[in-house]
PyMOL Python script that loads the backbone (N, CA, C, O; Angstrom):
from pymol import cmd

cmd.read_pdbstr("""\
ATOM      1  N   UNK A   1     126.998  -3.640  53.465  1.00  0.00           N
ATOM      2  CA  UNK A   1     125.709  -4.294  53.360  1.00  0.00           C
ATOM      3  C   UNK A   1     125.338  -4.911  54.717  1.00  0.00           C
ATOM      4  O   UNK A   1     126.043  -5.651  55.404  1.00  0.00           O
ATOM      5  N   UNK A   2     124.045  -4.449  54.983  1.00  0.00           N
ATOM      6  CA  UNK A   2     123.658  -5.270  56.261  1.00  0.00           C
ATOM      7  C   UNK A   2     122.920  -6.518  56.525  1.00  0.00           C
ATOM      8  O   UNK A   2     121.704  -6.359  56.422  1.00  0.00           O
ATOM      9  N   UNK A   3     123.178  -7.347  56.740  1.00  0.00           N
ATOM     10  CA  UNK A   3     123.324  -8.756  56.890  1.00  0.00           C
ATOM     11  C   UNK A   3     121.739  -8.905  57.597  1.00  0.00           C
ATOM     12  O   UNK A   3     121.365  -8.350  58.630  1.00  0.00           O
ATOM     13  N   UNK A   4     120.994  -9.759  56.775  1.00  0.00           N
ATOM     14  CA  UNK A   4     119.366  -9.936  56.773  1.00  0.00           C
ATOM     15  C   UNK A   4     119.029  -9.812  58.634  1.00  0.00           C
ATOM     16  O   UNK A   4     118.243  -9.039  59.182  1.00  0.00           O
ATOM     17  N   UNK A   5     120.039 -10.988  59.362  1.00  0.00           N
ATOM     18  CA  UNK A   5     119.223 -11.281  60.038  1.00  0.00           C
ATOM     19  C   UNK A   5     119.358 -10.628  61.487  1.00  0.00           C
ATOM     20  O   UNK A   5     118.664 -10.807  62.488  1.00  0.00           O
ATOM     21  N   UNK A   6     120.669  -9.670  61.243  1.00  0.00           N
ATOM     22  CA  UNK A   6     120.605  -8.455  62.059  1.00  0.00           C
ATOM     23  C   UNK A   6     120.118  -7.430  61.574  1.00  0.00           C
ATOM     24  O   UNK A   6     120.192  -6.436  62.297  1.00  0.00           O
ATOM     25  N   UNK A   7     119.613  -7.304  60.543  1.00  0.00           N
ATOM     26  CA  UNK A   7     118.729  -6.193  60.012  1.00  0.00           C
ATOM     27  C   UNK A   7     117.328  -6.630  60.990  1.00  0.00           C
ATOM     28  O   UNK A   7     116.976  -5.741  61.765  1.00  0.00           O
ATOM     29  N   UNK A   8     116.676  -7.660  61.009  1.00  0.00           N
ATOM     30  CA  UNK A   8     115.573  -8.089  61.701  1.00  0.00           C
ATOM     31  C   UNK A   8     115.508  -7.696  63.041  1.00  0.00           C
ATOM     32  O   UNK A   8     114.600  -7.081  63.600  1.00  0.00           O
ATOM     33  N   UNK A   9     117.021  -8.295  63.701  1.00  0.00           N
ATOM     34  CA  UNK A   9     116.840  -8.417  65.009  1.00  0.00           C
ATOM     35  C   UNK A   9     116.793  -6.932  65.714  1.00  0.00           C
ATOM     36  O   UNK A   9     116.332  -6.625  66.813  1.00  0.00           O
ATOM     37  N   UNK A  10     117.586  -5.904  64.461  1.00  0.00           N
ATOM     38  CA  UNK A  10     117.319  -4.318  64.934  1.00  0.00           C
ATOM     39  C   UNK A  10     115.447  -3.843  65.063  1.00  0.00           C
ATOM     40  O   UNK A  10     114.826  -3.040  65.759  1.00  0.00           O
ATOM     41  N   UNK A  11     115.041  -4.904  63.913  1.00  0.00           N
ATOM     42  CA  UNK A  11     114.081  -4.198  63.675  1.00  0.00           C
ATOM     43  C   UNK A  11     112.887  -4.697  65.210  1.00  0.00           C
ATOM     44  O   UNK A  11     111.836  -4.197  65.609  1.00  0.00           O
ATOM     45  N   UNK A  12     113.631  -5.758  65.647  1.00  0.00           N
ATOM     46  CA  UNK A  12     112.341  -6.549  66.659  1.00  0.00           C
ATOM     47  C   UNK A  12     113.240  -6.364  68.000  1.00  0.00           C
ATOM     48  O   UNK A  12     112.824  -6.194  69.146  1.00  0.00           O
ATOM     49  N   UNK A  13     113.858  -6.400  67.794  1.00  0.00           N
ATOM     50  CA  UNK A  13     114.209  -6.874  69.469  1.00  0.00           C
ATOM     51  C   UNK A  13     113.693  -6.004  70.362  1.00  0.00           C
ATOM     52  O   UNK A  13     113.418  -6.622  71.390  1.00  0.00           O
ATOM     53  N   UNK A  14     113.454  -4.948  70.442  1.00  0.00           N
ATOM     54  CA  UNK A  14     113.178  -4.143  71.665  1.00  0.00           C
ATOM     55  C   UNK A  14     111.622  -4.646  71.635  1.00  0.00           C
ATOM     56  O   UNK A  14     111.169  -4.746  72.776  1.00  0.00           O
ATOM     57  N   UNK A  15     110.841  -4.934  70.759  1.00  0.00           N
ATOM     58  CA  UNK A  15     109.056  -5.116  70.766  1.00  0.00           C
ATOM     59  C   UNK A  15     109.022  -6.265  71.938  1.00  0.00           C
ATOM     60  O   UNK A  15     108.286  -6.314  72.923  1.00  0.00           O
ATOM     61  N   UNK A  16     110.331  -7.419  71.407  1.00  0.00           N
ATOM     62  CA  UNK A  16     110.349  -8.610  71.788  1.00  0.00           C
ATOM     63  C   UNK A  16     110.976  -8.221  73.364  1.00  0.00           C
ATOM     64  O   UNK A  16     110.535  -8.929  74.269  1.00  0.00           O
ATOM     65  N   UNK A  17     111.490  -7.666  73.564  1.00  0.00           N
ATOM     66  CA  UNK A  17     112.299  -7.439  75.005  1.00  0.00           C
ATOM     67  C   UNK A  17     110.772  -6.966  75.774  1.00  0.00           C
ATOM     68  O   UNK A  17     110.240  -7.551  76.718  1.00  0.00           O
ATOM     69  N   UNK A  18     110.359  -5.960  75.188  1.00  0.00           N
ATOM     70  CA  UNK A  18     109.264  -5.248  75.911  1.00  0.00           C
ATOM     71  C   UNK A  18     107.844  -6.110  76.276  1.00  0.00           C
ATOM     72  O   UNK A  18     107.093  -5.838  77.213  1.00  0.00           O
ATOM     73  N   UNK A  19     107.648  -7.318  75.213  1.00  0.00           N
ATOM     74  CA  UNK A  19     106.196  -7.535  75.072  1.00  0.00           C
ATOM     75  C   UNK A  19     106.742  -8.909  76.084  1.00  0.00           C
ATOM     76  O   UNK A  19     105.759  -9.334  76.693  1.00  0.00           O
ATOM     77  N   UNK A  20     107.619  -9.463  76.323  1.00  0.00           N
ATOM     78  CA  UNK A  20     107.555 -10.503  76.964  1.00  0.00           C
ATOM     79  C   UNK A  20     108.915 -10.122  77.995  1.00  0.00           C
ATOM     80  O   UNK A  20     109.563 -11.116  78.320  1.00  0.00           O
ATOM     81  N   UNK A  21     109.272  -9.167  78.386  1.00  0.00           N
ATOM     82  CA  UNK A  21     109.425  -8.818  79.587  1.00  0.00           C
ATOM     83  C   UNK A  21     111.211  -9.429  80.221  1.00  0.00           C
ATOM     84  O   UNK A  21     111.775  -9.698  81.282  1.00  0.00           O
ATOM     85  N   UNK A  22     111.509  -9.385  78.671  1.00  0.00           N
ATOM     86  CA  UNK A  22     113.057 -10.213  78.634  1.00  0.00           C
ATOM     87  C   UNK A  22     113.703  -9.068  79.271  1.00  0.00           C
ATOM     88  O   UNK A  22     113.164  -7.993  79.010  1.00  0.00           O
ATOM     89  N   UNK A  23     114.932  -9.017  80.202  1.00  0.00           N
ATOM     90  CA  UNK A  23     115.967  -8.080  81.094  1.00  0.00           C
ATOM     91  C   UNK A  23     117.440  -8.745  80.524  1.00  0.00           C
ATOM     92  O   UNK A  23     118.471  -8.138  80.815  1.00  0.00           O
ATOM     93  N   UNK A  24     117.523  -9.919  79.760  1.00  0.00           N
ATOM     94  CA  UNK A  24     118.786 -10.429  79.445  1.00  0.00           C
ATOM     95  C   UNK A  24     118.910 -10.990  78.186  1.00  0.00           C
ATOM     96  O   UNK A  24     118.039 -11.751  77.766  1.00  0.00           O
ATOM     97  N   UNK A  25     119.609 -10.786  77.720  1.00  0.00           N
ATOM     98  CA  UNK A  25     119.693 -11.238  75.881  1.00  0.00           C
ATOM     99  C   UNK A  25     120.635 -11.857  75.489  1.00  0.00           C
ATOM    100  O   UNK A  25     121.490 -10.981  75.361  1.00  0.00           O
ATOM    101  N   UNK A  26     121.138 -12.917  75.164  1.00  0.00           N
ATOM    102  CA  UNK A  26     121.785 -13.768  74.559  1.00  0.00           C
ATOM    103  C   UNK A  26     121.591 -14.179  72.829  1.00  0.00           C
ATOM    104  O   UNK A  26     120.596 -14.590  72.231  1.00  0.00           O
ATOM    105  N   UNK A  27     122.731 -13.931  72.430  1.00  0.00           N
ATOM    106  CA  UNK A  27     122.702 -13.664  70.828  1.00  0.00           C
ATOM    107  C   UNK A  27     123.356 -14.935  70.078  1.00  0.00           C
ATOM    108  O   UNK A  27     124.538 -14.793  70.388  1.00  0.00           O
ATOM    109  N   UNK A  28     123.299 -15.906  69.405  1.00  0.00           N
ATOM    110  CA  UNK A  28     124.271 -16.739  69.017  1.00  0.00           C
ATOM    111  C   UNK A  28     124.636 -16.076  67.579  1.00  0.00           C
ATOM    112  O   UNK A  28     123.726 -15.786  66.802  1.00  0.00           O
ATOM    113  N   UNK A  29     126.074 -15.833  67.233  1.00  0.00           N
ATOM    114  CA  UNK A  29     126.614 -15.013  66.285  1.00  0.00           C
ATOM    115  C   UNK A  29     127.743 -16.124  65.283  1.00  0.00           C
ATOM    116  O   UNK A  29     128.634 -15.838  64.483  1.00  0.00           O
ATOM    117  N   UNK A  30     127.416 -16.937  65.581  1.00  0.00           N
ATOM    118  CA  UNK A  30     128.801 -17.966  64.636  1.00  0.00           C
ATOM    119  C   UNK A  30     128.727 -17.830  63.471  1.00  0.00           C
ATOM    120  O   UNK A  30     129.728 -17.728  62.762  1.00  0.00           O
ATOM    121  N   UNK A  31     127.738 -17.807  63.107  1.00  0.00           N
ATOM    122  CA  UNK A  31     126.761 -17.435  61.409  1.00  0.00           C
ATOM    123  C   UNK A  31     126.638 -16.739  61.043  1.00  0.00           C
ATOM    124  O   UNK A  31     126.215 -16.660  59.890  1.00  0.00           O
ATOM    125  N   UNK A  32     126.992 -15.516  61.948  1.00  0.00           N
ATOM    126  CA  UNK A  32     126.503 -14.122  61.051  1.00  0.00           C
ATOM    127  C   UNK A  32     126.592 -13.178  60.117  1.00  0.00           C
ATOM    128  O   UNK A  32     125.731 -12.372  59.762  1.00  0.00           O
ATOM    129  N   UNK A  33     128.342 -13.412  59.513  1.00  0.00           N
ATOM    130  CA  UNK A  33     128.770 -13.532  58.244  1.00  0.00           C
ATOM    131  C   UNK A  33     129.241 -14.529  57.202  1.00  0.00           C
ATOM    132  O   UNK A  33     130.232 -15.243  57.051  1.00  0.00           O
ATOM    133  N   UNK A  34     127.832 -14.213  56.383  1.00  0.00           N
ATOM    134  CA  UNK A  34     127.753 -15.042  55.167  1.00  0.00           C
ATOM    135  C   UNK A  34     127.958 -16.594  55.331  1.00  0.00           C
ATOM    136  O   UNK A  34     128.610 -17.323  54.584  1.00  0.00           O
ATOM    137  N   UNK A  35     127.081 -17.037  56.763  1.00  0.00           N
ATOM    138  CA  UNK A  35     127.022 -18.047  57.073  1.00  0.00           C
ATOM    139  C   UNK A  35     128.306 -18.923  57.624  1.00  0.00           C
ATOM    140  O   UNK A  35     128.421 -20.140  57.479  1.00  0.00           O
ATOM    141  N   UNK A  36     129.374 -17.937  58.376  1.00  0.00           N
ATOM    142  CA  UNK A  36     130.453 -18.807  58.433  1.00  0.00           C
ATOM    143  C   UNK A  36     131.597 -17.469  59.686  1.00  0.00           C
ATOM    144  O   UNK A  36     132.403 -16.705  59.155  1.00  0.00           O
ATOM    145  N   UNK A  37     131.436 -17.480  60.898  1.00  0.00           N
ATOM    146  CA  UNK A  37     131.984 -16.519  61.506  1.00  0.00           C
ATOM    147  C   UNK A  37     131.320 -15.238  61.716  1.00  0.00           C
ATOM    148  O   UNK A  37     130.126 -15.111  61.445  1.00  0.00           O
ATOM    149  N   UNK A  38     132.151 -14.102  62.271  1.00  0.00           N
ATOM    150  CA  UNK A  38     131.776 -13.067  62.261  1.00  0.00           C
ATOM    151  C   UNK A  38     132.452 -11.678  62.161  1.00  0.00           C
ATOM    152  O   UNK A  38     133.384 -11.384  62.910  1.00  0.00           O
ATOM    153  N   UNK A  39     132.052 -10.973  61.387  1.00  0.00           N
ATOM    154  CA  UNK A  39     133.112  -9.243  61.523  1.00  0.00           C
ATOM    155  C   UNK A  39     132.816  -8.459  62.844  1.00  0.00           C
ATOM    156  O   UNK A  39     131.883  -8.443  63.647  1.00  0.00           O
ATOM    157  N   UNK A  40     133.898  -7.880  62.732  1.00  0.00           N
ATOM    158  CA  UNK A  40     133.995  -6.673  62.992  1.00  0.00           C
ATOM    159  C   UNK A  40     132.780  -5.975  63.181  1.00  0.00           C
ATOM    160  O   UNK A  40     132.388  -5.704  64.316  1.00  0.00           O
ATOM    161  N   UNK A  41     131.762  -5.469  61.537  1.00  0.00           N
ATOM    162  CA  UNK A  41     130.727  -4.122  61.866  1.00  0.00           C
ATOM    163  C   UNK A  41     129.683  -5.607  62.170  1.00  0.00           C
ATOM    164  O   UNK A  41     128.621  -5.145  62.587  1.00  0.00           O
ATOM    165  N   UNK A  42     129.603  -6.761  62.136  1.00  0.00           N
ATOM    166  CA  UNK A  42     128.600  -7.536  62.727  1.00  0.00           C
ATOM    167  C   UNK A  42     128.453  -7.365  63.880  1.00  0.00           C
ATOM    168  O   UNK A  42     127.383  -7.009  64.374  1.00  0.00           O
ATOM    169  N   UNK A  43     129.757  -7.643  64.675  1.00  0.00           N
ATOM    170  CA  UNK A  43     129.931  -7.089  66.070  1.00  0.00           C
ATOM    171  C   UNK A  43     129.728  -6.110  66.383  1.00  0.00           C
ATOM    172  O   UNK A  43     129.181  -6.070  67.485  1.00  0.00           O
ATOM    173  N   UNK A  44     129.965  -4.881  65.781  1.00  0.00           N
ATOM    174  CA  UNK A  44     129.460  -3.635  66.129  1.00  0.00           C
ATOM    175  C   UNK A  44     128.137  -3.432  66.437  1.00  0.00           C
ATOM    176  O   UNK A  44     127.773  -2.914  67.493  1.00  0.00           O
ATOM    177  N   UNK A  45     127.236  -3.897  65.376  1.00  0.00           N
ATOM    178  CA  UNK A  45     125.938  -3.928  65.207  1.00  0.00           C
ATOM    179  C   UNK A  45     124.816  -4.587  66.182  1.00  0.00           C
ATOM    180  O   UNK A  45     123.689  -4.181  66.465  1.00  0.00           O
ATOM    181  N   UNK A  46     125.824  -6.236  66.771  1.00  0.00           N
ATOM    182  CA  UNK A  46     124.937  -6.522  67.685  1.00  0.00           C
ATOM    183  C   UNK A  46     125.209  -5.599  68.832  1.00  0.00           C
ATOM    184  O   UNK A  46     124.174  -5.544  69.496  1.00  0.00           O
ATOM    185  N   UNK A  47     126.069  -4.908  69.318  1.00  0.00           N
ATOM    186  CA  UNK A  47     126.891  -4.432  70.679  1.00  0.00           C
ATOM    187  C   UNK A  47     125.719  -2.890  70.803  1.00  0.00           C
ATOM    188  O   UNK A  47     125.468  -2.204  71.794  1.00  0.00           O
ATOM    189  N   UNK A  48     125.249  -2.778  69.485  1.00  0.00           N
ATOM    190  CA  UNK A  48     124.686  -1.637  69.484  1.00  0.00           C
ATOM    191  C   UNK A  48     123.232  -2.140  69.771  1.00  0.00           C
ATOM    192  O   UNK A  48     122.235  -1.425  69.663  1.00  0.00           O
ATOM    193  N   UNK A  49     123.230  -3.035  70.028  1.00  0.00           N
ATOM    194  CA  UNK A  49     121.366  -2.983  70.264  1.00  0.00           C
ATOM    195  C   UNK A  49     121.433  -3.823  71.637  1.00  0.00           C
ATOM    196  O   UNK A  49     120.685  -4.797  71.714  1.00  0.00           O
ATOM    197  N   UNK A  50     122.172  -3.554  72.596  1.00  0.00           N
ATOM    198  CA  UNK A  50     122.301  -3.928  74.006  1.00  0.00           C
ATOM    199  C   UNK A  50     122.134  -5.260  73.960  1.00  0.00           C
ATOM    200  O   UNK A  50     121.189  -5.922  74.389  1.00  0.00           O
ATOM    201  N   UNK A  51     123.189  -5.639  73.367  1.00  0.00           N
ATOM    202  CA  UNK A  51     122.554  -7.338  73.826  1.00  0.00           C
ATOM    203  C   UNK A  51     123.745  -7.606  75.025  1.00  0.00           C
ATOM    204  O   UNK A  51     124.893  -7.166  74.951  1.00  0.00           O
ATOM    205  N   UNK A  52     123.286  -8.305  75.975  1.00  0.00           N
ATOM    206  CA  UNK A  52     124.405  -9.107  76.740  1.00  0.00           C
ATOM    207  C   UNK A  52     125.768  -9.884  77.040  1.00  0.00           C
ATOM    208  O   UNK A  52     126.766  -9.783  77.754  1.00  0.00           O
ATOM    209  N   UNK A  53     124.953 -11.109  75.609  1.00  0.00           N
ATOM    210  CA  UNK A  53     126.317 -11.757  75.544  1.00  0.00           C
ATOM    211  C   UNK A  53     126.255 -12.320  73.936  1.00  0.00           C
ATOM    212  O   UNK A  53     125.215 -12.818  73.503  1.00  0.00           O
ATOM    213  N   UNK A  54     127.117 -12.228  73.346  1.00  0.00           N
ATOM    214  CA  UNK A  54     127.255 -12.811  72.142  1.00  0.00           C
ATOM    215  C   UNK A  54     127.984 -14.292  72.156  1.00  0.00           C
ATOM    216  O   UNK A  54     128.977 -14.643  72.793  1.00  0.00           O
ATOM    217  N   UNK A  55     127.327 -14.891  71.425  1.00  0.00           N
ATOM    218  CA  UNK A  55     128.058 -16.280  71.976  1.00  0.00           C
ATOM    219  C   UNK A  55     128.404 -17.117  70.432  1.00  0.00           C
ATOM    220  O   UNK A  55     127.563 -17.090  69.533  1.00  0.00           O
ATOM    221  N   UNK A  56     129.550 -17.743  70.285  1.00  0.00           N
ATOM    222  CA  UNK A  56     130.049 -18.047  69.071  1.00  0.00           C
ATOM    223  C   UNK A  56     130.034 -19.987  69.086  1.00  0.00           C
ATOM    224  O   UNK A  56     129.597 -20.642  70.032  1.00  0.00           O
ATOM    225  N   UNK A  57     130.368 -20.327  68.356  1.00  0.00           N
ATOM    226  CA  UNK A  57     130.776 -21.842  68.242  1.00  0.00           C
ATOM    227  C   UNK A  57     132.080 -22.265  67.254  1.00  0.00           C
ATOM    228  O   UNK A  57     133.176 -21.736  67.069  1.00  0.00           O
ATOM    229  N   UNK A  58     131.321 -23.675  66.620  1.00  0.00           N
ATOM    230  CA  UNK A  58     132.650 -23.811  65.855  1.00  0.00           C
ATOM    231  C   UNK A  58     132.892 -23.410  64.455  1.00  0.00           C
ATOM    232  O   UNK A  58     133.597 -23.934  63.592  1.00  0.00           O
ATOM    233  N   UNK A  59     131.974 -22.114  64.424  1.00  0.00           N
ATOM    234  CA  UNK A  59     132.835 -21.615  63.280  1.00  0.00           C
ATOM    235  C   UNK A  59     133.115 -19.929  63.641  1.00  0.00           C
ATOM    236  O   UNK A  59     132.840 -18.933  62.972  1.00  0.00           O
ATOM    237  N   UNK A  60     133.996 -20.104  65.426  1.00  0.00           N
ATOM    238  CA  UNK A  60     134.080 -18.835  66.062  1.00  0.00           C
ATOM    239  C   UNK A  60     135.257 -18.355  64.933  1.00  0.00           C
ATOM    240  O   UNK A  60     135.299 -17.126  64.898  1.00  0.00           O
ATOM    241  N   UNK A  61     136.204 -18.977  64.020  1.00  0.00           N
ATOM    242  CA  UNK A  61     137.382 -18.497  63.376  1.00  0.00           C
ATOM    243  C   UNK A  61     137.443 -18.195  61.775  1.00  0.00           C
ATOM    244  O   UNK A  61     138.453 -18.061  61.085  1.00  0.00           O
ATOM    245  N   UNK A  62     135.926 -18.117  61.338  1.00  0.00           N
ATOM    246  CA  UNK A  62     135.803 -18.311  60.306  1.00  0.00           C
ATOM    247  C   UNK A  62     136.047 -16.836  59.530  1.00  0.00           C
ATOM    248  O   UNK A  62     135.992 -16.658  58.313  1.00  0.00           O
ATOM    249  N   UNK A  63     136.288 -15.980  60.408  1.00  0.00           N
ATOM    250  CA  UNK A  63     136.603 -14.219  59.617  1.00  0.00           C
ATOM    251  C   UNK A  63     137.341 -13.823  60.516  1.00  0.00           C
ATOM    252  O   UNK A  63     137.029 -13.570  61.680  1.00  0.00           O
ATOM    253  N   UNK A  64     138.534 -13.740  59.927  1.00  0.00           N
ATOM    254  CA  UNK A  64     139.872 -12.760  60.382  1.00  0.00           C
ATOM    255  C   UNK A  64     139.512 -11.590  61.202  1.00  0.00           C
ATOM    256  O   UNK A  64     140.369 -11.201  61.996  1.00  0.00           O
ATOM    257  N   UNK A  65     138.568 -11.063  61.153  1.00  0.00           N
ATOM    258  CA  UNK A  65     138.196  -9.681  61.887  1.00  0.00           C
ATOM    259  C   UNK A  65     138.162 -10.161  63.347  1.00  0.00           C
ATOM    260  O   UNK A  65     138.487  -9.251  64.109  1.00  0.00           O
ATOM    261  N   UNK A  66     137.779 -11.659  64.151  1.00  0.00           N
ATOM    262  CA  UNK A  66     137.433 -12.401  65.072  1.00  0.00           C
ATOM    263  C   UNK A  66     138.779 -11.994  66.060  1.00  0.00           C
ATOM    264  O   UNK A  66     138.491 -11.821  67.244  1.00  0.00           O
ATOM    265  N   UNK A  67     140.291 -11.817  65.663  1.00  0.00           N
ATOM    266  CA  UNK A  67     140.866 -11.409  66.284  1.00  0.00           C
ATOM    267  C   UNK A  67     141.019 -10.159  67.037  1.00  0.00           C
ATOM    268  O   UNK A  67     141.503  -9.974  68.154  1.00  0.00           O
ATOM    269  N   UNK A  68     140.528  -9.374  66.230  1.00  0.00           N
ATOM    270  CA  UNK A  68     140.109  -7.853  66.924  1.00  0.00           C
ATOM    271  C   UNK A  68     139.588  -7.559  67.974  1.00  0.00           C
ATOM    272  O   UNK A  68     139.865  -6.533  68.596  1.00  0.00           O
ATOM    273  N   UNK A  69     138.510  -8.660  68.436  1.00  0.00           N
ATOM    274  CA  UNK A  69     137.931  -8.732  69.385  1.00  0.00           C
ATOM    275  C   UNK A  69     137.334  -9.840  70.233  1.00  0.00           C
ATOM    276  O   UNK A  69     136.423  -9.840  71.061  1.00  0.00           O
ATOM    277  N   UNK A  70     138.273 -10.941  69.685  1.00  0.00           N
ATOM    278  CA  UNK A  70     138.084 -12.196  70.746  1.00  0.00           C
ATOM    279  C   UNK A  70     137.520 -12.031  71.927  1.00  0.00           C
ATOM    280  O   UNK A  70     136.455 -12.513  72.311  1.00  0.00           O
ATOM    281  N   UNK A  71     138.656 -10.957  72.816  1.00  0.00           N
ATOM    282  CA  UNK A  71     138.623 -11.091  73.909  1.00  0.00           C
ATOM    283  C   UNK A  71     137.373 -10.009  74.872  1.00  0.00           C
ATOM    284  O   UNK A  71     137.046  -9.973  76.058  1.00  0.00           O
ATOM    285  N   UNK A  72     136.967  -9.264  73.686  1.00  0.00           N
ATOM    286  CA  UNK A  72     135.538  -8.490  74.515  1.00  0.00           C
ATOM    287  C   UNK A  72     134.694  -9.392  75.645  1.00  0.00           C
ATOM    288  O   UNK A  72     134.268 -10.546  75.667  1.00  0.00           O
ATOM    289  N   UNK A  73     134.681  -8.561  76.323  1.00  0.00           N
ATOM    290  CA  UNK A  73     133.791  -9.160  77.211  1.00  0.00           C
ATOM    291  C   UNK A  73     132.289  -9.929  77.247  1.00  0.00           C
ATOM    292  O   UNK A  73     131.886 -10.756  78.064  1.00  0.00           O
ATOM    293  N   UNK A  74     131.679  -9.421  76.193  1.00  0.00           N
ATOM    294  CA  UNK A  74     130.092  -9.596  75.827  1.00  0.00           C
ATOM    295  C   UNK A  74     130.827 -10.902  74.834  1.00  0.00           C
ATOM    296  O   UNK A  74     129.919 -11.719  74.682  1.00  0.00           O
ATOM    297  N   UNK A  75     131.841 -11.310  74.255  1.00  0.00           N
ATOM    298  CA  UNK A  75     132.038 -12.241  73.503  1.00  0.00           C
ATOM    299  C   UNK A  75     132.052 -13.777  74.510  1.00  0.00           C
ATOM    300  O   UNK A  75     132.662 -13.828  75.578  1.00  0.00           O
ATOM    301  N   UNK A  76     131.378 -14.792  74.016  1.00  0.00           N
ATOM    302  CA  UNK A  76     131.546 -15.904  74.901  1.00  0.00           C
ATOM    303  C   UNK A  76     131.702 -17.279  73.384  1.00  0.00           C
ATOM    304  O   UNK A  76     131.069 -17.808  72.471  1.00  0.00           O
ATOM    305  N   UNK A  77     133.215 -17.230  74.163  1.00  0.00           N
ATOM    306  CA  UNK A  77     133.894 -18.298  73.161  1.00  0.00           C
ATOM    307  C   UNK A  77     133.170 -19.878  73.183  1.00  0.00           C
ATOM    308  O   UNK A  77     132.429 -20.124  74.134  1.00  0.00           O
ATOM    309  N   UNK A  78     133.345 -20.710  72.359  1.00  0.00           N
ATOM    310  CA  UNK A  78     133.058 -22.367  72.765  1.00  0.00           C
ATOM    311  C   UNK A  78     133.909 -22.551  73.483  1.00  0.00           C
ATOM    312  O   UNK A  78     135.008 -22.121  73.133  1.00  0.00           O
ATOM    313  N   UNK A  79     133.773 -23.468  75.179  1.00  0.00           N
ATOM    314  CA  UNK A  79     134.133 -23.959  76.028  1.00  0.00           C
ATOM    315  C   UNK A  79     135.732 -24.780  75.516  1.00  0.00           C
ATOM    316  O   UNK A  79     136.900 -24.604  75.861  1.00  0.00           O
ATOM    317  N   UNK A  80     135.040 -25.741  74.514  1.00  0.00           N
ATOM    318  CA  UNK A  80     136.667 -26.288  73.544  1.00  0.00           C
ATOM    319  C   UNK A  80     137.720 -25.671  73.005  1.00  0.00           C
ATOM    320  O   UNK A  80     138.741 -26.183  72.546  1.00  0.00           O
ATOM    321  N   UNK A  81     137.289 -24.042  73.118  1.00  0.00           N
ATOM    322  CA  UNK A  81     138.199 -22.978  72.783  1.00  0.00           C
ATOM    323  C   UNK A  81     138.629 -22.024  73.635  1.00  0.00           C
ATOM    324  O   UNK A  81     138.357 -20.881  73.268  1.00  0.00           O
ATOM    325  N   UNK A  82     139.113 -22.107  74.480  1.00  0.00           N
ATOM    326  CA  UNK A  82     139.723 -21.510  75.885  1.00  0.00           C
ATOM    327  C   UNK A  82     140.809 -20.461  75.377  1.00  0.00           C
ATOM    328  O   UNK A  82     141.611 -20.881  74.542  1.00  0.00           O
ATOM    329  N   UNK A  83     140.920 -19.083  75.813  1.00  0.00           N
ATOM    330  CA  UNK A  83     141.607 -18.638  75.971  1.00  0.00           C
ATOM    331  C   UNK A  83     142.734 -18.797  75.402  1.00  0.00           C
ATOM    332  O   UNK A  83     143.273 -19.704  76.035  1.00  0.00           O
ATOM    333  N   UNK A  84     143.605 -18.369  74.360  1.00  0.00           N
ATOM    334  CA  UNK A  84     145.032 -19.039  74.120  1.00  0.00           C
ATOM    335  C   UNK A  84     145.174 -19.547  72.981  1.00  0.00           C
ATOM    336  O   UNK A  84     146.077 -19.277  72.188  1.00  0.00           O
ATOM    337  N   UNK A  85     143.997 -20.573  72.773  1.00  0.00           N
ATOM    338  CA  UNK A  85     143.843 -21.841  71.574  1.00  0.00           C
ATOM    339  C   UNK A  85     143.092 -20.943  70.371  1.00  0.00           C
ATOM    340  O   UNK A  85     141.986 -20.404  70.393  1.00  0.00           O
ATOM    341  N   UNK A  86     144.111 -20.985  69.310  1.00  0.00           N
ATOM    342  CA  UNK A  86     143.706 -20.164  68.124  1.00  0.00           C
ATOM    343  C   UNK A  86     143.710 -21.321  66.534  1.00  0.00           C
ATOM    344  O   UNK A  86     144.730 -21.932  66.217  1.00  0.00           O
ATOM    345  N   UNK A  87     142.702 -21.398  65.912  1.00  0.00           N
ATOM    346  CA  UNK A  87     142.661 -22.311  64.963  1.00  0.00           C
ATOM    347  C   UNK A  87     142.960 -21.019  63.800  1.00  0.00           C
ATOM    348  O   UNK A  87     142.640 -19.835  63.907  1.00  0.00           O
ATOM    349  N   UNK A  88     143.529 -21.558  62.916  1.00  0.00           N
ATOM    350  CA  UNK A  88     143.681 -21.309  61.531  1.00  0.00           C
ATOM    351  C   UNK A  88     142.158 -21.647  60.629  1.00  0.00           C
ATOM    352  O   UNK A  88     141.331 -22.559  60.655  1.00  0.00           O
ATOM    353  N   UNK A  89     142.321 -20.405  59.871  1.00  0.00           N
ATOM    354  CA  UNK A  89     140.840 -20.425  58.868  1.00  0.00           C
ATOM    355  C   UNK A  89     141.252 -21.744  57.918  1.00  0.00           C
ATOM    356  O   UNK A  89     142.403 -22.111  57.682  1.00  0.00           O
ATOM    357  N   UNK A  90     140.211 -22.262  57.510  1.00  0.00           N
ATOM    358  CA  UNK A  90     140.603 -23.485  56.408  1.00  0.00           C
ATOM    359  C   UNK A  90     140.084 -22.695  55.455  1.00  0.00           C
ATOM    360  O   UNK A  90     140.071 -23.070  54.282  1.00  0.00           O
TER     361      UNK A  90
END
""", "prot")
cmd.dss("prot")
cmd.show_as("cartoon", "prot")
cmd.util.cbc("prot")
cmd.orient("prot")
């Protein structure tokens, strides 16, 4: 199932890139499954519509899939979460 509000952002982002002349995209993704973290095909999904940088917060640990790909490059962790420092899901 595809998740409302990357269903949207497939459906707009390029109008929005084009009509106002955006060259860089920044995504905030902490939320993007079921309001609490993010997967795997979430990640897939934004990676597929060229975005830049995906950027997480404090609920970067909230779906197990988060390990798979911590360390991607387009992923940009919270600053309080450096490299190394791994929280347990509550």
């Amino acid at each position: 199932m595809e998740v409302f509000g990357i269903k949207e952002l497939k459906a707009q982002i390029e109008n929005i890139k084009k009509e106002d002349q955006i060259d860089f995209t920044i995504v905030n993704a902490e939320n993007v499954a079921e309001g609490m973290g993010i997967t795997q095909n979430n990640f897939n999904d934004l990676l597929s519509l060229n975005i830049n940088v995906i950027t997480m917060g404090n609920h970067t640990w909230g779906k197990k899939d988060i390990f798979k790909f911590i360390d991607h490059p387009k992923l940009l962790r919270p600053a309080n979460l450096p490299k190394g420092v791994v929280r347990k899901r509550i």
